[in-house]
VOROLO-770088 format. One record per residue (C-alpha): y, x, z; residue in three letters. Coordinates in steps of 0.05 Angstrom, whole numbers, padded with zeros to 5 digits, always signed. Each point is the difference from the previous one (the first is absolute). Example, Ala and Ser with C-alpha at 12.3 -4.5 7.8 and 13.67 -1.06 7.14 Angstrom:
residues 2
-00090+00246+00156ALA+00069+00027-00013SER
//
This chain:
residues 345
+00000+00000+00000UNK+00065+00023-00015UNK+00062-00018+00034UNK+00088+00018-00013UNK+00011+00060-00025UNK-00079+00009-00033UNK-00026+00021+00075UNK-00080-00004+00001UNK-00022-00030+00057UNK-00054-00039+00036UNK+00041-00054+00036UNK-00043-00029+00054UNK+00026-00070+00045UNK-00014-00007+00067UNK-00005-00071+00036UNK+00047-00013+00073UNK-00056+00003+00053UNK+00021-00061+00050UNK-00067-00014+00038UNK-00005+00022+00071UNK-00071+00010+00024UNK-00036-00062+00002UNK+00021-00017-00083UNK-00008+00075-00024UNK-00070+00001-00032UNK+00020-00059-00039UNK+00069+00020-00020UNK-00021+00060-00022UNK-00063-00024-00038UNK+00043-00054-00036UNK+00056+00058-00020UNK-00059+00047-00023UNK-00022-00073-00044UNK+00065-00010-00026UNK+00002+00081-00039UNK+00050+00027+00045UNK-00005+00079+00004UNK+00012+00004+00084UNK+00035-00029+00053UNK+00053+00017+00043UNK+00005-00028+00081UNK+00073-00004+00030UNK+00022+00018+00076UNK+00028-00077+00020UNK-00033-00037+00056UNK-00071+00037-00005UNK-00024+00063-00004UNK-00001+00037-00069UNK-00062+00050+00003UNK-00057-00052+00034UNK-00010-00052-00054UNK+00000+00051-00053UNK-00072+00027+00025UNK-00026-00073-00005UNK+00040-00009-00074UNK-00039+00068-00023UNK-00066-00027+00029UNK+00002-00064-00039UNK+00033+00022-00066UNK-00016+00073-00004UNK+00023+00006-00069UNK+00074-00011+00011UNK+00050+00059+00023UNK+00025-00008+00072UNK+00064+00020+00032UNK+00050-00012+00063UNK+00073-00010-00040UNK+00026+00005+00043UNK-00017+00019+00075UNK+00050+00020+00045UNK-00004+00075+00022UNK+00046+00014+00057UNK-00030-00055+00056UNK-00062+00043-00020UNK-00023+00075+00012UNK-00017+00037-00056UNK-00069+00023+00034UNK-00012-00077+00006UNK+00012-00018-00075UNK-00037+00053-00026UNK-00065-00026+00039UNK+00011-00066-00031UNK+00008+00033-00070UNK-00049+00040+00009UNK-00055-00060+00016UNK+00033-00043-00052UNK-00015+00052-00058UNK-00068+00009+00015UNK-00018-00062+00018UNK+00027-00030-00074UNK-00024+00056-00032UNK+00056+00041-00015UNK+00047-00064-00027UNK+00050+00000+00057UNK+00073+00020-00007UNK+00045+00006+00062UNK+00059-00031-00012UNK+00054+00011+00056UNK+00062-00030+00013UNK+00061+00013+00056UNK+00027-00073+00010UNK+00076-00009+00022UNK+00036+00028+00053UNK+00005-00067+00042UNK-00085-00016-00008UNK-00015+00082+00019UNK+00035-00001+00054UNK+00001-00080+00037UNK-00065-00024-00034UNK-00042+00064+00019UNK+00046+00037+00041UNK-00003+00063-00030UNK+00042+00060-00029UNK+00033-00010-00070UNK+00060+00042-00020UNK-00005+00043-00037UNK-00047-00030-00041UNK-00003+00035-00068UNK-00012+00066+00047UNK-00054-00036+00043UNK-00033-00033-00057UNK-00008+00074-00038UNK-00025+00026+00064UNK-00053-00046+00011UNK-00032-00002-00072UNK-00004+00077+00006UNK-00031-00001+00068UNK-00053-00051-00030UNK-00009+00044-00061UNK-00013+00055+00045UNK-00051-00044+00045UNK-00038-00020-00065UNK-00008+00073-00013UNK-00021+00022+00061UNK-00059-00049-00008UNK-00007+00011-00065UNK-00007+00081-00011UNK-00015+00014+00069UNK+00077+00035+00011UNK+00024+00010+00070UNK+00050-00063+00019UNK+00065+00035+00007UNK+00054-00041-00010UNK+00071+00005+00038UNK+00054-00036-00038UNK+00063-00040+00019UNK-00028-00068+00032UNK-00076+00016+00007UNK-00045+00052+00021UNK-00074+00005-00009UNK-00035+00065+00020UNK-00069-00025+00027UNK-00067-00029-00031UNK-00056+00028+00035UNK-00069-00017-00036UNK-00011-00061+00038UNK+00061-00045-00035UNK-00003+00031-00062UNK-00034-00049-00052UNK-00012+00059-00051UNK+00000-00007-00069UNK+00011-00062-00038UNK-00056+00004-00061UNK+00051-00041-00041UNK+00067+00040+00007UNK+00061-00006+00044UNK+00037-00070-00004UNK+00064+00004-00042UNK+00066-00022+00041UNK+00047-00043-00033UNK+00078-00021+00027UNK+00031-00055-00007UNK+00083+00021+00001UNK+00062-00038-00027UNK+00057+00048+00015UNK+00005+00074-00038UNK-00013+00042+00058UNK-00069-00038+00018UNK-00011-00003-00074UNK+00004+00082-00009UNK-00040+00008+00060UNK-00057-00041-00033UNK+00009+00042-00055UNK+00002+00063+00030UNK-00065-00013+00054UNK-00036-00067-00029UNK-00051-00008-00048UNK+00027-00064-00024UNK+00068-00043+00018UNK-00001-00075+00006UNK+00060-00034-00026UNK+00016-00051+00044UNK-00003-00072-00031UNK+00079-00012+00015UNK+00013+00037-00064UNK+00032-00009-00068UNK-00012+00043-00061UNK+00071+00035+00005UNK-00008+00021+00065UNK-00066+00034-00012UNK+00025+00027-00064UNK+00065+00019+00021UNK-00018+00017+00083UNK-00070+00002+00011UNK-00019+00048-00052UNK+00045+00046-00001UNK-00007+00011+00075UNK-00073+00003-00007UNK+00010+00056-00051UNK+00044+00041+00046UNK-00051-00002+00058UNK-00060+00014-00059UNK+00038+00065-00023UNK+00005+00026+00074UNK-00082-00008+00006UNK-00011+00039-00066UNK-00029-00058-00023UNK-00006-00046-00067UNK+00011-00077-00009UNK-00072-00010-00022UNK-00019+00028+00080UNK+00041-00061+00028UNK-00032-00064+00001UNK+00055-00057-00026UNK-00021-00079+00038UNK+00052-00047-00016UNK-00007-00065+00037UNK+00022-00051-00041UNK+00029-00064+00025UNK-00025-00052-00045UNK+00021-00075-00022UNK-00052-00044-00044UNK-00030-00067+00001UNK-00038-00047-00045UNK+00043-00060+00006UNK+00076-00006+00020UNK-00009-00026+00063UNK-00048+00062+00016UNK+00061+00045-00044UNK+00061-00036+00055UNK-00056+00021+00061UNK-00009+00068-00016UNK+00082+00016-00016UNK+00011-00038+00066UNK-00041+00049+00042UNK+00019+00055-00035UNK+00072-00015+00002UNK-00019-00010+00089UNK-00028+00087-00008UNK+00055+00017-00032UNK+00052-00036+00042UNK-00040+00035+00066UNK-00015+00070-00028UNK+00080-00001-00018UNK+00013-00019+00067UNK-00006+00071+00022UNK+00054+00051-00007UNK-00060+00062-00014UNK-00013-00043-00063UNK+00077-00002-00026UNK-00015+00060-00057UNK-00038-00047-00049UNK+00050-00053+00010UNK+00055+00045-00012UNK-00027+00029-00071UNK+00004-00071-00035UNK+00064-00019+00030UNK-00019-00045+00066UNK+00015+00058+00044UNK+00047-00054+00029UNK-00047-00054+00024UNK-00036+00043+00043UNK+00049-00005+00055UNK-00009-00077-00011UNK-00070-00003+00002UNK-00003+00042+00065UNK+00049-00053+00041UNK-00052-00058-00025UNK-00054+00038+00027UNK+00033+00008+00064UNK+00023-00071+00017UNK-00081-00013-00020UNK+00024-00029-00063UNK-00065+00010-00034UNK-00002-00063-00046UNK+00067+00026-00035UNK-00019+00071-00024UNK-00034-00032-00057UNK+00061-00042-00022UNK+00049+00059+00003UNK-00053+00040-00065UNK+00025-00018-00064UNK-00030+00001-00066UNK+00021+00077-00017UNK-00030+00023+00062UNK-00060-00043-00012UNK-00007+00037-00063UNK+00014+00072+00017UNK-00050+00006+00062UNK-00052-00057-00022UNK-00044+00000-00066UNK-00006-00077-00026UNK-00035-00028-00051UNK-00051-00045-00020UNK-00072+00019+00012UNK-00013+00027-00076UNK+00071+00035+00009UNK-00006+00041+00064UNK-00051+00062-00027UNK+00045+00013-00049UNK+00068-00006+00041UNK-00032+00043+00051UNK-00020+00054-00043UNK+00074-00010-00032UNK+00024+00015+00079UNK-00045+00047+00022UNK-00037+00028-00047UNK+00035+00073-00017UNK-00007+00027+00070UNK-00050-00043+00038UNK-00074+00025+00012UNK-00012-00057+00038UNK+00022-00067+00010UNK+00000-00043+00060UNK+00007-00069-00004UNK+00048-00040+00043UNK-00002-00081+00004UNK+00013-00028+00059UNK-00020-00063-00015UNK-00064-00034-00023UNK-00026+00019-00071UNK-00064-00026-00027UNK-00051+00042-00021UNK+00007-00018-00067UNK+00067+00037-00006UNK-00026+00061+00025UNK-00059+00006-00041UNK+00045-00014-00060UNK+00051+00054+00020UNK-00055+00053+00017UNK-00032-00012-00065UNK+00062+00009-00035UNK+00015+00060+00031UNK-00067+00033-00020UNK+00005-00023-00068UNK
//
């Protein structure tokens, strides 16, 4: 498949991963049915790692992945054991995907240490990477850095080897300095689904370039998921549903002042400001009404079912590697095995 600008590439689409433990083996079966290429869990009101073990149990062919988890409330020591188990136990089709959160959630939610958080975040993907390698080659654990130290595995914690390699770390990052770190010490970034196509082309990018030169590293080693916030329906009552929900993320990821840089490269740098008093007086209902149609249409793709492959190869297809799908709302089955199939064609 070829995408802008003649790029070869093997675009694969990965499904939203909603099920908590009790619905796992059958979410995950019925996205491995539908053709989708992996699936992705979120940190919201249940943890990220545990239903992905049941999800790689029941549909072993599909690629699993945390995108994102959050990495300060957790040591680096403690994530690594997780990613460590996760990657063997699905066979070597797990991708750590961490993310830092806000200020506000870091420190009130979990009550931990944020700032600074481009220099924490760095730090703790390198102490990982030098965990994994410990295990892996059998190196002495050694590492000393700004915000985390781990000098000690003694035989008895150390899980040894993993027979099907070391689990790549992606990072999800919106602003340029967490975008060059995820460059510079990821294998992969995840652009956050609050995006539009001239911020990534004209922000995201370029930042992740900067951060690639520092490692002495190519594009091709970086690992490109775009999550994709999608509108489609088969009827016009199903069409209204899915713009009204959408319009409801928009209105509440705009709500917060870390997310004003997306808003600000089409123009609607100003309703930011508005959308964070709404928020506050817990005027939820209203963040949809205040997105119009040209914000709508620069963070959202739309279209009818037959439409959307095409539209979202339009959007994402020159950089992407991989695309994950966003819809909060219900979609049939139908629609996604139509998309998927179009995608592959």
């Amino acid at each position: 498949m070829k995408g802008k600008n003649n790029r070869e590439y093997n675009l694969k689409i990965d499904a939203p991963f909603y099920a908590n433990l009790p619905d796992a083996a059958k979410e995950a079966k019925r996205i491995q049915d539908l053709g989708f290429d992996g699936l992705y869990t979120l940190e919201g009101s249940w943890d990220p790692f545990l239903p992905l073990a049941l999800a790689t149990e029941h549909a072993p062919l599909l690629d699993i992945a945390t995108a994102v988890a959050i990495a300060f409330p957790r040591n680096p020591m403690h994530t690594a054991y997780q990613a460590w188990d996760l990657q063997k136990f699905s066979r070597g089709k797990f991708t750590l995907g961490l993310g830092s959160q806000i200020k506000t959630h870091i420190e009130k939610r979990f009550g931990t240490d944020f700032h600074p958080p481009a220099s924490r975040m760095r730090d703790y993907i390198q102490a990982l990477k030098s965990i994994f390698k410990c295990w892996q080659e059998g190196s002495r654990l050694d590492y000393q850095g700004e915000f985390y130290r781990h000098t000690l595995m003694t035989p008895m914690f150390n899980p040894g080897e993993n027979e099907f390699g070391v689990p790549s770390i992606t990072m999800g990052a919106l602003g340029p300095k967490m975008t060059e770190v995820a460059g510079e010490v990821a294998d992969g970034l995840i652009v956050h689904p609050f995006n539009n196509e001239s911020f990534v082309r004209e922000n995201t990018l370029p930042a992740l370039d900067l951060g690639i030169e520092k490692s002495d590293r190519d594009r091709s080693d970086i690992s490109l998921n775009v999550h994709a916030i999608v509108i489609t329906g088969e009827s016009e009552e199903e069409m209204n549903d899915a713009r009204d929900s959408v319009k409801k993320l928009l209105g509440f990821y705009g709500s917060t002042p870390a997310y004003l840089a997306p808003m600000d490269s089409i123009g609607y740098g100003a309703l930011q400001p508005e959308l964070n008093q709404l928020s506050k007086k817990g005027k939820w209902n209203e963040l949809g009404e205040a997105i119009d149609e040209g914000f709508l249409e620069a963070f959202c793709v739309e279209g009818e079912p037959s439409d959307l492959a095409s539209k979202l190869i339009n959007r994402h297809g020159g950089y992407a590697d991989r695309i994950g799908l966003y819809a909060p709302y219900n979609v049939s089955d139908n629609i996604w095995r139509q998309l998927l199939s179009d995608l592959k064609d």
